[in-house]
VEXDREN-2710 file (C-alpha; in Angstrom, 1 decimal):
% VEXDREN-2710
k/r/px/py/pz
1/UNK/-93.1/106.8/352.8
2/UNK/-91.2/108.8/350.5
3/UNK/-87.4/108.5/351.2
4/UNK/-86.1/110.7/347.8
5/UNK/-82.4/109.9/348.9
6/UNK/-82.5/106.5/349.5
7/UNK/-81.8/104.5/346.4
8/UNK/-84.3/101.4/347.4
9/UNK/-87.6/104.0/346.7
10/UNK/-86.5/104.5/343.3
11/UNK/-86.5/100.9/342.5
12/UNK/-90.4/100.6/343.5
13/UNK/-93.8/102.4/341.9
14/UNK/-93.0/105.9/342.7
15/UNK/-95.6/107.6/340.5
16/UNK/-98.1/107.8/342.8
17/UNK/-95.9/109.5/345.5
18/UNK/-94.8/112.2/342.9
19/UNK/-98.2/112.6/341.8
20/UNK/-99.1/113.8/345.3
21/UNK/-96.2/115.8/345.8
22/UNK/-97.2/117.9/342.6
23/UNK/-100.6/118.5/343.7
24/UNK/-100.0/119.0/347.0
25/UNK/-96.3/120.3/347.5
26/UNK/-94.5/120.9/344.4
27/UNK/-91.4/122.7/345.6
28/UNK/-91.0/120.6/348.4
29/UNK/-88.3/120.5/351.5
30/UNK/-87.1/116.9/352.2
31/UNK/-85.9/117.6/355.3
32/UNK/-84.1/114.3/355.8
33/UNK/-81.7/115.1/352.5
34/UNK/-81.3/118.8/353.4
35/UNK/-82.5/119.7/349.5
36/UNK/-85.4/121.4/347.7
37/UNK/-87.2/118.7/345.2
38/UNK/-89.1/120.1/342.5
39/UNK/-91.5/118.1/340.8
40/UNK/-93.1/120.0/338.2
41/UNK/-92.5/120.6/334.3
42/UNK/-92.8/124.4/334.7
43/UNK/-90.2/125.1/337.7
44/UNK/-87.7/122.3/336.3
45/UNK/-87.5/124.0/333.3
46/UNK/-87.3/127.1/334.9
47/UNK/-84.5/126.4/337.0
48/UNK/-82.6/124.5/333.8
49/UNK/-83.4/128.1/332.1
50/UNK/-81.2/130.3/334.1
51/UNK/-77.9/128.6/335.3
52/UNK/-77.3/132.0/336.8
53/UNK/-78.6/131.8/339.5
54/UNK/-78.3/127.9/339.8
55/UNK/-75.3/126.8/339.1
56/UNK/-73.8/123.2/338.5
57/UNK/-70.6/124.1/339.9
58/UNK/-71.0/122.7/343.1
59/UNK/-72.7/119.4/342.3
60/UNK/-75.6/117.5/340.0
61/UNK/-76.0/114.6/341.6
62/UNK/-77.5/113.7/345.0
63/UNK/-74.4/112.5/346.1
64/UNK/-72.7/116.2/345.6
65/UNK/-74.5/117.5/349.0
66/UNK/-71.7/115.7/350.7
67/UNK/-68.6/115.3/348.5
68/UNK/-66.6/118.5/347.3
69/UNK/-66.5/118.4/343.0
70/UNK/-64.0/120.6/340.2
71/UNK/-65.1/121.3/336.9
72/UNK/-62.2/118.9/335.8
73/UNK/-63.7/116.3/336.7
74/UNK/-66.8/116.8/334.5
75/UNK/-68.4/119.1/332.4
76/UNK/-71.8/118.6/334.1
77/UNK/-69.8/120.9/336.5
78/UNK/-69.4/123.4/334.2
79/UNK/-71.3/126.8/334.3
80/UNK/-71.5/129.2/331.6
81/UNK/-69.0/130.6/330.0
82/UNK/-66.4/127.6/330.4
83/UNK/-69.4/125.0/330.0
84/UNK/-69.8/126.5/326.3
85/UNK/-65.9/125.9/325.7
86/UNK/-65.1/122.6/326.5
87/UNK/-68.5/121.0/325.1
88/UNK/-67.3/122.6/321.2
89/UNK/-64.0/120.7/322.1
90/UNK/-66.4/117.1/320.9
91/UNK/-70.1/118.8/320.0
92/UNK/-69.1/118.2/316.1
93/UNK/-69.1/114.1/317.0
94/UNK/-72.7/114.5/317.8
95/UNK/-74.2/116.9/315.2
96/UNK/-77.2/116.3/313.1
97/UNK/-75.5/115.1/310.2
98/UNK/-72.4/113.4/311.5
99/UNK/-75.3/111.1/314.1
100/UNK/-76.9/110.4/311.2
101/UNK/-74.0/109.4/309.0
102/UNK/-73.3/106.6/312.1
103/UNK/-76.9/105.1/311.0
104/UNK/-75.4/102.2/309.0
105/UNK/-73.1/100.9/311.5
106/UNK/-75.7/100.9/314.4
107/UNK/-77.9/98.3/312.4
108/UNK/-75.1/96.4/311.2
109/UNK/-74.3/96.2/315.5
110/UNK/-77.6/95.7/316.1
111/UNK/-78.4/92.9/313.4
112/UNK/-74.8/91.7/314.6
113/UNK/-76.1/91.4/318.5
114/UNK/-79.7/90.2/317.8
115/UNK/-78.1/87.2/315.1
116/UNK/-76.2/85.7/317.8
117/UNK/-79.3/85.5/320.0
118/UNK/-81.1/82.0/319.8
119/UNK/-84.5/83.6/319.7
120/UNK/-86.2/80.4/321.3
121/UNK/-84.2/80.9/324.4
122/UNK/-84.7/83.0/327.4
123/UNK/-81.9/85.3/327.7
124/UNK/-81.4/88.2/329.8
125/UNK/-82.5/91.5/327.2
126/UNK/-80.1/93.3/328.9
127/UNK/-77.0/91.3/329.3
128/UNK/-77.5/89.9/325.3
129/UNK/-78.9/93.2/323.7
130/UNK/-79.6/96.8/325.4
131/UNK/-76.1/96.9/327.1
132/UNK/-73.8/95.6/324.5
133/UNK/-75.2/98.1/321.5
134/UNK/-74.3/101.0/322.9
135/UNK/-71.5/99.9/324.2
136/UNK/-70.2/98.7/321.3
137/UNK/-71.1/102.5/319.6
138/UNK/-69.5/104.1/321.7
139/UNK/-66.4/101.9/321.9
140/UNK/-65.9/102.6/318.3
141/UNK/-66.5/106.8/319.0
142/UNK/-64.0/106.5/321.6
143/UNK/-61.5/104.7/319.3
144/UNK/-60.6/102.0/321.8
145/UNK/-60.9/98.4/321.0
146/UNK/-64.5/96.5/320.6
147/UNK/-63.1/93.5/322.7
148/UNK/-62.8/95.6/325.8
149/UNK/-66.9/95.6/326.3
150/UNK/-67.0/93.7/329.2
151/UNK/-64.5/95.9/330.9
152/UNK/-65.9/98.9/330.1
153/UNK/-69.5/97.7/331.3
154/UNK/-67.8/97.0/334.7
155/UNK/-66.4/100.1/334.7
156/UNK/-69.1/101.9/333.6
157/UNK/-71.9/100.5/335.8
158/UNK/-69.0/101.4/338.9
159/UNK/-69.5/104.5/337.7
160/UNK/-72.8/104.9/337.9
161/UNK/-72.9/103.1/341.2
162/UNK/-70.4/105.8/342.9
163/UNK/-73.2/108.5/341.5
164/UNK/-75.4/106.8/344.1
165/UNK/-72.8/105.6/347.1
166/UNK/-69.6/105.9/346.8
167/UNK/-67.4/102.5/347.6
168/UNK/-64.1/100.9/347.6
169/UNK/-65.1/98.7/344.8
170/UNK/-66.3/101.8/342.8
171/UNK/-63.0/103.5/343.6
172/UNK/-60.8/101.0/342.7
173/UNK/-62.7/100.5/339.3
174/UNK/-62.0/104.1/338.9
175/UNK/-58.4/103.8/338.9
176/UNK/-58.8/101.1/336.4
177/UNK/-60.2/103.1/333.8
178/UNK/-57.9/105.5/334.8
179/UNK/-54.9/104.1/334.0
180/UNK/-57.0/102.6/330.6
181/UNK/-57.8/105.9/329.4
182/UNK/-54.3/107.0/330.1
183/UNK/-52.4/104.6/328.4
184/UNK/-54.7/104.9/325.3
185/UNK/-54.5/108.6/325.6
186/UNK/-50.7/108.7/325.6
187/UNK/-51.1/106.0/322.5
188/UNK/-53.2/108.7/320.2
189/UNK/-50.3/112.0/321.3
190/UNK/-48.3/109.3/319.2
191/UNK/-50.2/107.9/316.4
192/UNK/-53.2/110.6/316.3
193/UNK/-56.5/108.5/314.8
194/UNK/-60.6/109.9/313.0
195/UNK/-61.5/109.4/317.1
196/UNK/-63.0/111.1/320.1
197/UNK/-59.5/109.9/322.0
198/UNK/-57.8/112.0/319.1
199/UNK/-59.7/114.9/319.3
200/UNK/-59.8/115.0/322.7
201/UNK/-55.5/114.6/323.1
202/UNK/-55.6/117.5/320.7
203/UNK/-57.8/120.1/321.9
204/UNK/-57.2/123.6/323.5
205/UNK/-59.5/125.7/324.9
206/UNK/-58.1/129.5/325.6
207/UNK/-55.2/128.4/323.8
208/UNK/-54.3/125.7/326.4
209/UNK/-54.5/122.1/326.0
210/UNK/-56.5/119.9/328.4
211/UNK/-54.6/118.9/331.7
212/UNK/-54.5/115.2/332.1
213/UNK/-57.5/115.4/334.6
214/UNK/-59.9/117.3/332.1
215/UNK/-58.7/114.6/329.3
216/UNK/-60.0/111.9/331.7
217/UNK/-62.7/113.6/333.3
218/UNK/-64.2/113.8/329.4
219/UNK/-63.3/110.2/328.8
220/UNK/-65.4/109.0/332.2
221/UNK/-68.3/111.2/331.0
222/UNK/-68.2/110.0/327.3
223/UNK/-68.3/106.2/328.4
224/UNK/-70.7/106.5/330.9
225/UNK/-73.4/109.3/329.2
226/UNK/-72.7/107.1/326.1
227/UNK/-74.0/104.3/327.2
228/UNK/-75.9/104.4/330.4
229/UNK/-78.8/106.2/329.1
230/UNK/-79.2/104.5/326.0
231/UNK/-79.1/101.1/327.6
232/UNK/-81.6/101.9/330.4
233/UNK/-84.2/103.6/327.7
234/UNK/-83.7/100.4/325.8
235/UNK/-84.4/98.6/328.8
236/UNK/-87.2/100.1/330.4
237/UNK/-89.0/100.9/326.7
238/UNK/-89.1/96.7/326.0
239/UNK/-90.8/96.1/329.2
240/UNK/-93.2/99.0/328.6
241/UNK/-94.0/98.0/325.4
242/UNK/-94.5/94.3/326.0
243/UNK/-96.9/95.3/329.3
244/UNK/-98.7/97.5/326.9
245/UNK/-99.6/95.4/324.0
246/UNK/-102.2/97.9/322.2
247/UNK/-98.8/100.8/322.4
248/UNK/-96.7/97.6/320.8
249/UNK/-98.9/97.2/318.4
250/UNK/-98.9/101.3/317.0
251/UNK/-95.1/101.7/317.8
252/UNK/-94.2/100.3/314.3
253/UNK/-96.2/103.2/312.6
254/UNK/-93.8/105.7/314.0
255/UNK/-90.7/104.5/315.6
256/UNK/-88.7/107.7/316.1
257/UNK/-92.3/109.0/318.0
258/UNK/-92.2/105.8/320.1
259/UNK/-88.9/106.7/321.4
260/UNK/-89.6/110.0/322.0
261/UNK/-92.6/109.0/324.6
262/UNK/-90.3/105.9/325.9
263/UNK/-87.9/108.4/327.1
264/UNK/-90.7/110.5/328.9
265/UNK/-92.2/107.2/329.8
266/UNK/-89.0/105.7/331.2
267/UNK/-87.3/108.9/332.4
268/UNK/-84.0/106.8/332.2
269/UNK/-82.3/110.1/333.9
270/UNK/-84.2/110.7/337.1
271/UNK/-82.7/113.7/338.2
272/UNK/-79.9/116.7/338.1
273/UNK/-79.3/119.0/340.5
274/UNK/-78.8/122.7/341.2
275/UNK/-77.2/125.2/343.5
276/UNK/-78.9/128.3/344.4
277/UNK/-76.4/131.0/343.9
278/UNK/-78.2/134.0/345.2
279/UNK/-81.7/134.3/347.3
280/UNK/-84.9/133.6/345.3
281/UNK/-88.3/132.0/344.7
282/UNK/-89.6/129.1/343.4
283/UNK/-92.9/128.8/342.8
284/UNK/-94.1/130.0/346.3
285/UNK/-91.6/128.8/348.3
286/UNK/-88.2/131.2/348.7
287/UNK/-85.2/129.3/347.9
288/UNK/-82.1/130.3/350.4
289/UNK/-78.3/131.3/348.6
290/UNK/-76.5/127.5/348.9
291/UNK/-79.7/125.8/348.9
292/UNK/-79.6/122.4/346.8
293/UNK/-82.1/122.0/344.3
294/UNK/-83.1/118.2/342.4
295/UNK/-84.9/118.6/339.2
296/UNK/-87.1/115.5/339.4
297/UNK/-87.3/115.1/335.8
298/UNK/-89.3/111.4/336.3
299/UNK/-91.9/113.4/338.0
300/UNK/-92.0/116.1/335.5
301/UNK/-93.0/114.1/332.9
302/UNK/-95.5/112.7/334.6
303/UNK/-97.1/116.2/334.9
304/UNK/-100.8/116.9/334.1
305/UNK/-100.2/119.9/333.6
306/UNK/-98.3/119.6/330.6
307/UNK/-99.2/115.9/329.2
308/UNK/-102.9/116.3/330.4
309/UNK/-104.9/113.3/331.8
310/UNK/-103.0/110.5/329.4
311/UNK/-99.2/111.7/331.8
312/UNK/-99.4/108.6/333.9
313/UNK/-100.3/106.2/330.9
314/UNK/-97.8/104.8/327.8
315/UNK/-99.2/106.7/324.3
316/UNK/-96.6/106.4/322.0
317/UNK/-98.8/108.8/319.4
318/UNK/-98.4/111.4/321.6
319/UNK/-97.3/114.6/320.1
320/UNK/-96.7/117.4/320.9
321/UNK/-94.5/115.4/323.8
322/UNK/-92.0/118.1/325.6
323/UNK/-90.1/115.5/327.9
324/UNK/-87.3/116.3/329.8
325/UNK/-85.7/112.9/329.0
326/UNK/-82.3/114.5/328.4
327/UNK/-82.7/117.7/330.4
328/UNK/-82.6/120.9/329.3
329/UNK/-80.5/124.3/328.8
330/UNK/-76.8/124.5/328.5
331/UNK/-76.9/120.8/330.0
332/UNK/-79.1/119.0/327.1
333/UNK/-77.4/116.0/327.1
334/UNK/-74.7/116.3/323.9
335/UNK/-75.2/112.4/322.9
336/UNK/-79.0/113.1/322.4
337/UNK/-79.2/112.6/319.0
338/UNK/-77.2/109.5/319.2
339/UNK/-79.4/107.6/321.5
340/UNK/-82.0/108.8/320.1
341/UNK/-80.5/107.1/317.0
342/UNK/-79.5/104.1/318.4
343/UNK/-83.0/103.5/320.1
344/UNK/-84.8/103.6/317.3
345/UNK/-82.6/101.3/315.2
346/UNK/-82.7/98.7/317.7
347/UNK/-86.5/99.2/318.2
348/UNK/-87.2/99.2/314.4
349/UNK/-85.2/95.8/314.3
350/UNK/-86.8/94.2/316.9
351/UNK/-90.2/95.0/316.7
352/UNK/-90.0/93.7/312.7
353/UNK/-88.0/90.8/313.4
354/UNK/-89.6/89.5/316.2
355/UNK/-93.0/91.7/317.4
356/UNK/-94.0/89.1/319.9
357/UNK/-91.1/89.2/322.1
358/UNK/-91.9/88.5/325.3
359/UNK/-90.5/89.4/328.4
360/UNK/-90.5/86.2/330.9
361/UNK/-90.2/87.1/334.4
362/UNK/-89.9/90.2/337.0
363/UNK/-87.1/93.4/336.0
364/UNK/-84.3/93.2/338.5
365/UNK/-84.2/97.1/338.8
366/UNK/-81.0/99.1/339.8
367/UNK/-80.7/100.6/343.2
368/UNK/-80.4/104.5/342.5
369/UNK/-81.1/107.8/343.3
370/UNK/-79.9/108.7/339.2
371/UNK/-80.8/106.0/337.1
372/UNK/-84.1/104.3/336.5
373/UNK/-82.5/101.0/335.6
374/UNK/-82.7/97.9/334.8
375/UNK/-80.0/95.2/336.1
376/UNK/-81.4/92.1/334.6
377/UNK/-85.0/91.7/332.3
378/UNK/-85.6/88.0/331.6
379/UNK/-87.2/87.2/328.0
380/UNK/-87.3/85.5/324.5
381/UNK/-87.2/87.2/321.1
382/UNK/-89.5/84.8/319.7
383/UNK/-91.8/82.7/322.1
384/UNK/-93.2/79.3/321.0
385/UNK/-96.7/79.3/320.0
END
């Protein structure tokens, strides 16, 4: 049965549900959620297109049908113009160049994480390499200190759990990071640093500076989107190369192309969503003013339509390959280029140093109705022969 709100259907196979849901009901009302799920390429990017008339104001995530959100909170509940203004405020951390100028430092954090690894025992990938990489990157963006990587994975992954349900435990963890951010964001008004914090304490948009809410509503965002997706495409891309030996085996030739189809593969972003703003259509179906709208990007890059008979299956030569892995419009997520970046250093170290990794047992895969993650993967770098 297809339960799109509840986070235990995500965890499972869910292809083939979405499969018949684009060949049979692509704009579809889930009744049970109260929301309009769209599962092809063509309306998802249509709807990412025009944030006119579907705004991110009132919400992105599943959870926002029920919870009221600000824009200081986020600026994934921005709309256009004010979305354009506060992303400049830290867009020049994550241009082109200045990604590519952080290239060094990922591999030496990557050769740092995989050296400490005994590659004869099983460890969890996760726990020992795909969350503590990006972590560690972003760490040193943010300007805070490296030996606060376990905290900020608590914090994080609390996070990503209230984006689901929100708790007491996820609360509380919030106010932690709160009063973290805060204390290190009073610490750069004083002694201004070359880091996001800095920037950020700095900033003005309009010729106002950022109220303590918007400085820590950009800090929460930062950590999470900084790592989060990173660690789940790193995740999810080691299993699906190790089940797919032949794709393994060709991902060498062109690692930056293997990343590209991991993301469409993996989809470590399920879903954003939309508020209708005004009375329209969608496809054939006519979308209501206040109706809430999920972009099922994990079913839109499975579409046929678009990645022909091969969308179900791993081909990491794929190209021309227009995923939705990190959205698309005014939303396209900002740190892009640097997961793209830290993927394929990571995957390019791996599959040199140790191309028969093996992954040992069953993924422990997150709850979610926003993540397709990975909470544990059992494996060993290099298995005895």
């Amino acid at each position: 049965m297809i339960r799109l709100d509840d986070p235990q259907f995500w965890t499972g196979d869910v292809d083939t549900a979405l499969a018949a849901l684009r060949r049979d009901d692509p704009v579809h009302w889930y009744a049970e959620g109260g929301f309009w799920a769209l599962t092809r390429h063509a309306d998802v990017m249509a709807v990412s297109r025009d944030p006119v008339t579907f705004k991110s104001g009132a919400g992105t995530l599943l959870q926002d049908r029920t919870r009221a959100v600000t824009p200081d909170q986020s600026i994934l509940f921005m709309d256009p113009p004010e979305h354009a203004r506060y992303r400049k405020i830290v867009s020049t951390q994550f241009t082109p160049r200045a990604v590519a100028a952080l290239e060094a430092r990922v591999r030496e954090i990557t050769d740092e994480v995989l050296t400490a690894i005994d590659p004869s025992d099983e460890v969890d990938f996760v726990d020992a390499i795909t969350a503590p990489i990006p972590m560690l990157v972003i760490a040193e963006l943010l300007g805070v200190p490296v030996e606060d990587r376990d905290r900020f994975r608590r914090w994080s992954d609390a996070m990503m759990d209230a984006a689901t349900e929100m708790s007491q435990e996820s609360l509380a963890q919030a106010a932690e990071l709160y009063v973290y951010f805060n204390e290190h964001l009073a610490q750069r008004r004083e002694q201004p640093g070359d880091d996001l914090l800095s920037r950020l304490v700095s900033a003005e948009v309009d010729g106002e500076r950022l109220t303590e809410w918007e400085l820590l509503g950009f800090c929460m965002t930062l950590l999470v989107a900084g790592n989060e997706t990173t660690r789940n495409l790193l995740s999810g891309g080691l299993l699906a190369l190790h089940d797919h030996p032949e794709q393994r085996a060709l991902a060498r030739q062109d690692v930056g192309r293997t990343v590209e189809e991991l993301l469409r593969f993996v989809t470590p972003i399920m879903l954003f969503c939309r508020t209708a703003t005004r009375d329209t259509t969608i496809g054939t179906q006519n979308i209501r003013e206040g109706d809430f709208v999920v972009m099922l990007y994990i079913s839109a890059n499975r579409d046929e339509d678009v990645f022909g008979p091969t969308a179900s299956q791993l081909d990491v030569s794929r190209d021309p390959n227009p995923h939705l892995g990190f959205g698309f419009g005014e939303h396209f997520c900002l740190g892009a280029g640097l997961a793209r970046l830290e993927a394929r250093v990571v995957l390019e170290e791996i599959l040199s140093r140790f191309p028969s990794y093996a992954v040992t047992g069953e993924p422990d895969r997150v709850p979610s109705t926003l993540l397709r993650g990975i909470a544990k993967l059992p494996g060993v770098l290099a298995p005895k022969q």
